[in-house]
MILOLO-868475 format. One record per residue: residue number from 1; y, z, x of N, C-alpha, C, CB in turn; chain. Coordinates in nm, 2 decimals. Atoms other than C-alpha are relative to their C-alpha. Glycine has a CB too. Layout:
N
{r NUM {Y Z X} {Y Z X} {Y Z X} {Y Z X} A}
...
//
This chain:
67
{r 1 {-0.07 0.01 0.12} {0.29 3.04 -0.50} {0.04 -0.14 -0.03} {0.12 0.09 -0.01} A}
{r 2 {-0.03 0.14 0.06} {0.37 2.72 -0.73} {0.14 -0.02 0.01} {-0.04 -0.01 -0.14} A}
{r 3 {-0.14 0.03 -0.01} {0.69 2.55 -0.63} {0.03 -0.11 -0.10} {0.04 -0.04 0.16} A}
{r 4 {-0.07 0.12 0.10} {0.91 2.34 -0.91} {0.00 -0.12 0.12} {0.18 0.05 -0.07} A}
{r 5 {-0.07 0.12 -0.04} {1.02 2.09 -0.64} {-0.18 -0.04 0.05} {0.17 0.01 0.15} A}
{r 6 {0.10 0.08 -0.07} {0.62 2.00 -0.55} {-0.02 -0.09 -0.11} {-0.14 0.08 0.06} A}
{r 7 {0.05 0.17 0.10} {0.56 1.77 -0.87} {0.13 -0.08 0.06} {0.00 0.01 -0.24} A}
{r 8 {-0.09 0.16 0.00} {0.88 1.59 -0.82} {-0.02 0.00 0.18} {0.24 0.00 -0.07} A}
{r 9 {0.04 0.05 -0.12} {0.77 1.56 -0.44} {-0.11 -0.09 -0.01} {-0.02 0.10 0.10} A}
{r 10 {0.13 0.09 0.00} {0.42 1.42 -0.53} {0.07 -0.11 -0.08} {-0.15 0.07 -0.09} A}
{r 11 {-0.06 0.13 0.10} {0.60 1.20 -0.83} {0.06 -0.08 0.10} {0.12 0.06 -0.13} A}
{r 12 {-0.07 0.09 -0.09} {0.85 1.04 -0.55} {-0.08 -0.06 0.07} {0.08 0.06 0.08} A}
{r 13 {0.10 0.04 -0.08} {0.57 0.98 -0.31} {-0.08 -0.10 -0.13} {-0.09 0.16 0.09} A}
{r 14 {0.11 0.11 0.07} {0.36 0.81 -0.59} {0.07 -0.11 -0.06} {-0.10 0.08 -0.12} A}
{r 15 {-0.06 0.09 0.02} {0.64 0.61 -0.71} {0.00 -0.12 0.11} {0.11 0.04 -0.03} A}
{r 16 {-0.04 0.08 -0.08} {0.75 0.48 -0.43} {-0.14 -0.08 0.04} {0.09 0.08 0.11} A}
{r 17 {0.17 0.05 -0.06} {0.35 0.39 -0.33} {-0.02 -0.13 -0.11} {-0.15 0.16 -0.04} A}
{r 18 {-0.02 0.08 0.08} {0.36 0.24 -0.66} {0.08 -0.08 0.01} {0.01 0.05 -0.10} A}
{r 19 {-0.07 0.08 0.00} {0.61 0.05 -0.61} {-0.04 -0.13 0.16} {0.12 0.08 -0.02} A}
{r 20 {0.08 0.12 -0.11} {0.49 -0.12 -0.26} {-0.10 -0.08 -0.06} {-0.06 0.05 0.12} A}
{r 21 {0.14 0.06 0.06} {0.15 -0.20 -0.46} {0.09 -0.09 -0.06} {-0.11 0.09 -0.11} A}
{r 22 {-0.05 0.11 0.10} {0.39 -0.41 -0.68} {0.10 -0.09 0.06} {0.06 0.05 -0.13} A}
{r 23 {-0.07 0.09 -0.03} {0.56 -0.55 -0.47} {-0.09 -0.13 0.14} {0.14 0.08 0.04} A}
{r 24 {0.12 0.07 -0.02} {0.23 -0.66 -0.28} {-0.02 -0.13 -0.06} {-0.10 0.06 -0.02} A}
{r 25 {0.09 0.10 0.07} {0.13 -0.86 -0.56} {0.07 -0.07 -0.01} {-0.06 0.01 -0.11} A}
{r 26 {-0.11 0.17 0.03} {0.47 -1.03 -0.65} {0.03 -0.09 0.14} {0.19 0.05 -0.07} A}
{r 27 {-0.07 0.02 -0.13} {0.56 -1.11 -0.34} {-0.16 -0.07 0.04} {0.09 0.16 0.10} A}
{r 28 {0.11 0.03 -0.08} {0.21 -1.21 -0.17} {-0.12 -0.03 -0.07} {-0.02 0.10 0.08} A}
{r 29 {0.12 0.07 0.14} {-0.05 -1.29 -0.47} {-0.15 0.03 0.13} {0.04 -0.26 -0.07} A}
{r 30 {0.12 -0.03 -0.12} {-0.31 -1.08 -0.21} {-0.15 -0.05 -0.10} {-0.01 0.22 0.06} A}
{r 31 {0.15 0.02 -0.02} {-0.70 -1.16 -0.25} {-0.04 0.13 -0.08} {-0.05 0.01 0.17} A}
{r 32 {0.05 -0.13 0.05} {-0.89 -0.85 -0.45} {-0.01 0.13 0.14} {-0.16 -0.04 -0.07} A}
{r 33 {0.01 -0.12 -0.14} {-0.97 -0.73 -0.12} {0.11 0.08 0.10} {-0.08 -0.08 0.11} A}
{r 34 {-0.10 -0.02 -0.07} {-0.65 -0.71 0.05} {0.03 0.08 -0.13} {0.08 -0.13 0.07} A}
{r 35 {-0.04 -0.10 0.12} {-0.53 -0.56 -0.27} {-0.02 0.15 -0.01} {-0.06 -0.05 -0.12} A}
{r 36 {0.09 -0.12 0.01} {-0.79 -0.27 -0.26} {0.01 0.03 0.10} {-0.12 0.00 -0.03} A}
{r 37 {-0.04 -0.10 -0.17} {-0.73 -0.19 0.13} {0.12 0.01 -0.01} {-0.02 -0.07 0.16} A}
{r 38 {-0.19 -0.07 0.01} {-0.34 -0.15 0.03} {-0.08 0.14 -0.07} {0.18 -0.11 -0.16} A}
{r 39 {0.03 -0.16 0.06} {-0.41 0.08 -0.24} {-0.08 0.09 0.01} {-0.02 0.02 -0.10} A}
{r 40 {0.07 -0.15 -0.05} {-0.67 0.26 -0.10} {0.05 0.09 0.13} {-0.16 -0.03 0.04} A}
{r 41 {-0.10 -0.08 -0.13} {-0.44 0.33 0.26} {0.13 0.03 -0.07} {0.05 -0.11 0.15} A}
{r 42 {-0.15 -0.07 -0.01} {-0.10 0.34 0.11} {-0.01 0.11 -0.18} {0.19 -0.18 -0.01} A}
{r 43 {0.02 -0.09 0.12} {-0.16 0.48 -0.27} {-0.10 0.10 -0.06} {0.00 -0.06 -0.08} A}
{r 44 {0.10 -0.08 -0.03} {-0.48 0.66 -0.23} {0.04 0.12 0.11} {-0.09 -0.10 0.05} A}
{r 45 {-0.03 -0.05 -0.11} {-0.43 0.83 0.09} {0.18 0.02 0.09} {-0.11 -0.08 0.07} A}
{r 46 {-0.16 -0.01 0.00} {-0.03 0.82 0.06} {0.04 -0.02 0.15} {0.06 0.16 -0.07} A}
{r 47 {-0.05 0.08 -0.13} {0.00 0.64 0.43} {0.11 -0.09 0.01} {-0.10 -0.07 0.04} A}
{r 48 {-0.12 0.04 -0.01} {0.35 0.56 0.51} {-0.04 -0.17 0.03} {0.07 0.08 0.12} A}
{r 49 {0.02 0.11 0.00} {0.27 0.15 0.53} {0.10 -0.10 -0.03} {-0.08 -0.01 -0.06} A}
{r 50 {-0.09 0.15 0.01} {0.51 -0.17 0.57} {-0.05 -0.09 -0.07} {0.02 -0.07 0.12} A}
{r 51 {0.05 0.09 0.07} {0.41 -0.42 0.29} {-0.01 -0.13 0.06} {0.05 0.00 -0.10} A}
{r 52 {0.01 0.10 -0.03} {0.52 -0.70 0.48} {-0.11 0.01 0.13} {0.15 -0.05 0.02} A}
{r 53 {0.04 -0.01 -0.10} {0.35 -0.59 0.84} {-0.14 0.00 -0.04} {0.05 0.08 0.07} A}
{r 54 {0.16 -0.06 0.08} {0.01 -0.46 0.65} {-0.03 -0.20 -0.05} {0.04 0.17 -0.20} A}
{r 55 {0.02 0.16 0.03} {0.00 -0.88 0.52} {-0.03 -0.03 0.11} {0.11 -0.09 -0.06} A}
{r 56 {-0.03 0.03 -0.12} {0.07 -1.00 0.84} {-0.10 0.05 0.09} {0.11 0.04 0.03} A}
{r 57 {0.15 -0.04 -0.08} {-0.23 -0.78 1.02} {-0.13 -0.06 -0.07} {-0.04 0.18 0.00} A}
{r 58 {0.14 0.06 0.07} {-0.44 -0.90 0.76} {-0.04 -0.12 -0.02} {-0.01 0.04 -0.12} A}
{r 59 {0.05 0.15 -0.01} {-0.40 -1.27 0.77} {-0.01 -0.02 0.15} {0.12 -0.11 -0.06} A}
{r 60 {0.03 0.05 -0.13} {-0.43 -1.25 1.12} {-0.08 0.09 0.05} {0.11 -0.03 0.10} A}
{r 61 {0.17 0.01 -0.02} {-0.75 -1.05 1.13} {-0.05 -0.11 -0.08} {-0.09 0.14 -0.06} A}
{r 62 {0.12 0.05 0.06} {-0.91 -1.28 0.87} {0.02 -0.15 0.09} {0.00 -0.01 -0.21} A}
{r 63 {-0.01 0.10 -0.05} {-0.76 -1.58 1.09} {-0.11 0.02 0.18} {0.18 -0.01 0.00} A}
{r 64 {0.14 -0.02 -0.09} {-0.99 -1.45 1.39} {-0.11 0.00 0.00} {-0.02 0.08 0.04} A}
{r 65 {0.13 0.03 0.07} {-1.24 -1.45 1.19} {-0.08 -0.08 0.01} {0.01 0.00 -0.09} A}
{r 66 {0.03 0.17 0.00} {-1.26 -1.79 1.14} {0.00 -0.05 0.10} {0.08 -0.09 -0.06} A}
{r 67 {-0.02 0.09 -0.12} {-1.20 -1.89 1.49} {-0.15 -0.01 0.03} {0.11 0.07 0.14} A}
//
């Protein structure tokens, strides 16, 4: 059966998702690509994700990279 409290559970969850995505961009002015692996793990696939730590893995894979 359809429960009232599941939209405002999805709505919370997609805010708050929404709201890391934006604070990605202000905060960190990511790459397209880095941009599009947030929102496809944390607002896509609603994966609990650290904005600052998720940067931080990612400049230090692309820094291996280069070595």
């Amino acid at each position: 059966m359809y429960s009232s409290s599941y939209p405002t559970a999805i709505s919370a969850c997609l805010k708050e998702s929404t709201r890391d995505l934006v604070r990605l961009q202000q905060r960190y002015d990511p790459s397209d690509e880095l941009l599009w692996a947030f929102f496809n793990a944390r607002v896509l696939m609603n994966e609990p994700i650290a904005v600052d730590d998720f940067v931080q893995q990612a400049y230090a894979g692309s820094e291996r990279v280069k070595e």
